[in-house]
N, C-alpha and C positions, 0 to 999 in steps of 0.2 A: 430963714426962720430961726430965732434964738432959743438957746434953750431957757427952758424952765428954769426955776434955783432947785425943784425938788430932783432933775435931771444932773447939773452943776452940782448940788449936795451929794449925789451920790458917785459921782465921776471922782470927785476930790475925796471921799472915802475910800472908795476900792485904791486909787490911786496911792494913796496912801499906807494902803493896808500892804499892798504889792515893795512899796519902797522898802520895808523891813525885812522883805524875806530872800532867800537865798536863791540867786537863776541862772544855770549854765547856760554859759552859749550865748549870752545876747551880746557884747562887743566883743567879741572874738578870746579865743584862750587868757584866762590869766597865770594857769598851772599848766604846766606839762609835765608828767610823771616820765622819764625814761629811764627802764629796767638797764642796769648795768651787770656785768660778772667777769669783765675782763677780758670776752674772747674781741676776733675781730668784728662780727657784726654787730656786739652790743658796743665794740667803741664807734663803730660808722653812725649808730642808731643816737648815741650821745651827741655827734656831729652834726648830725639831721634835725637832732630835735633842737640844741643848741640855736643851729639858724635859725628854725621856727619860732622859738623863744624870743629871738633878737630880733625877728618882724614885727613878730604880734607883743613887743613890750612886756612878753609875759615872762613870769617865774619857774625858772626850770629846777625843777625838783630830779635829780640825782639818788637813785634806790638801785643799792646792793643787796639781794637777800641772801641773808648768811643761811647756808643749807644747815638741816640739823639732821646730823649724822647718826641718830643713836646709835647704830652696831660698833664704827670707832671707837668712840666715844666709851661704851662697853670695856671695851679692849684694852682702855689706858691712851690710846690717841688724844693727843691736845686738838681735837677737831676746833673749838671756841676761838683759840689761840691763833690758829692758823688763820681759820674767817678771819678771824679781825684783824689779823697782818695784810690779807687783800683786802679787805675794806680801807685801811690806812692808804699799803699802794695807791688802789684808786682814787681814792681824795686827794691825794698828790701829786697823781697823773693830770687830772681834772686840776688842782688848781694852777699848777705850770703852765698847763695849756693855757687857760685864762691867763694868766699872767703874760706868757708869750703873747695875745693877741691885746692885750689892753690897750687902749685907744684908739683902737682898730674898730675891734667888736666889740661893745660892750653888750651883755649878758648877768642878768641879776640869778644866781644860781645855789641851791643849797643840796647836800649830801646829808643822806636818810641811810639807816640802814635797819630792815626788818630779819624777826626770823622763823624760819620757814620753809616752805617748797616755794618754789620761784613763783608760781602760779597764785597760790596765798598771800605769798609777802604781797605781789603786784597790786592785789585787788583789795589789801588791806592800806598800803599805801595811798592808792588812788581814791579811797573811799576819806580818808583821814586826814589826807591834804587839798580834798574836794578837787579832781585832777577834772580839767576839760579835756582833756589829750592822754594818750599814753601811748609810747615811742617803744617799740620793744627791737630787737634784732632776730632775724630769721634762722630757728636752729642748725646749729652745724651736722645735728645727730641724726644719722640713717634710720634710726628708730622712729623716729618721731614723727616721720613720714606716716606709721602704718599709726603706732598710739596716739598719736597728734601731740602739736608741741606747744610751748605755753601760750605762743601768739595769739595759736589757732581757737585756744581753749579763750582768751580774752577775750578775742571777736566775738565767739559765739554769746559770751556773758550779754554782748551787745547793752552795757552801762556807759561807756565812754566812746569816742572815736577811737581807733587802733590804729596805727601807722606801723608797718612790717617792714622793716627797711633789712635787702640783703643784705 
């Protein structure tokens, strides 16, 4: 049985009306946000998300959140200064690595850097570069166990998938 045009009319409206707007998740990741700070599971978690990237065609988006010290800061501490010398390091770390692997792996990749508590910058990140993913690394802090750590605080945000990689 065929359809109607007033059935057809309105199939090519909605249809259309859909083509405009914005929808995670229907071919597979385009953005992957993964939280960097230099330790070793946030560079495994770069590693991780990296492949992933390279599967799924998508854009990996590289976010260091520079911590904002006030009490240093206070003090006379170049806290700013300092971030931004590890923020450099890691763009440099990251783009060596790419470079070592080119031709190999290729990987479409950009460095972000927010600032913030790690937990903020992440969600501010993901939120601003419309992240389908977000790659983080599993605390190394014994604290964090009992306060919970930013992973865990993601997950629960439950707006994105989380990927915890030891």
């Amino acid at each position: 049985m065929a359809a109607g045009p007033a059935v057809s009319d309105s199939l090519t409206a909605v249809t259309e009306q859909h083509s405009h707007q914005f929808e995670r998740g229907t071919d597979g990741p385009k953005v992957i946000v993964v939280g960097v700070d230099g330790s070793d599971s946030s560079l495994r978690a770069a590693a991780y998300a990296g492949g992933l990237a390279r599967r799924q065609h998508a854009l990996l988006a590289v976010v260091y959140v520079q911590p904002v010290m006030a009490a240093g800061a206070a003090m006379g501490a170049p806290v700013a200064e300092t971030t931004d010398e590890i923020a450099e390091d890691l763009k440099t770390y990251i783009r060596d690595a790419t470079e070592r692997l080119k031709g190999i792996f290729e990987v479409r990749w950009e460095f972000h850097t927010f600032r913030g508590d790690p937990y903020s910058g992440l969600v501010k990140a993901a939120d601003e570069l419309k992240a389908d993913a977000v790659v983080v690394g599993a605390s190394e802090q014994a604290g964090h166990r009992i306060v919970g750590s930013v992973a865990v605080r993601l997950v629960k945000a439950g707006r994105w998938p989380v990927t915890v990689v030891p």
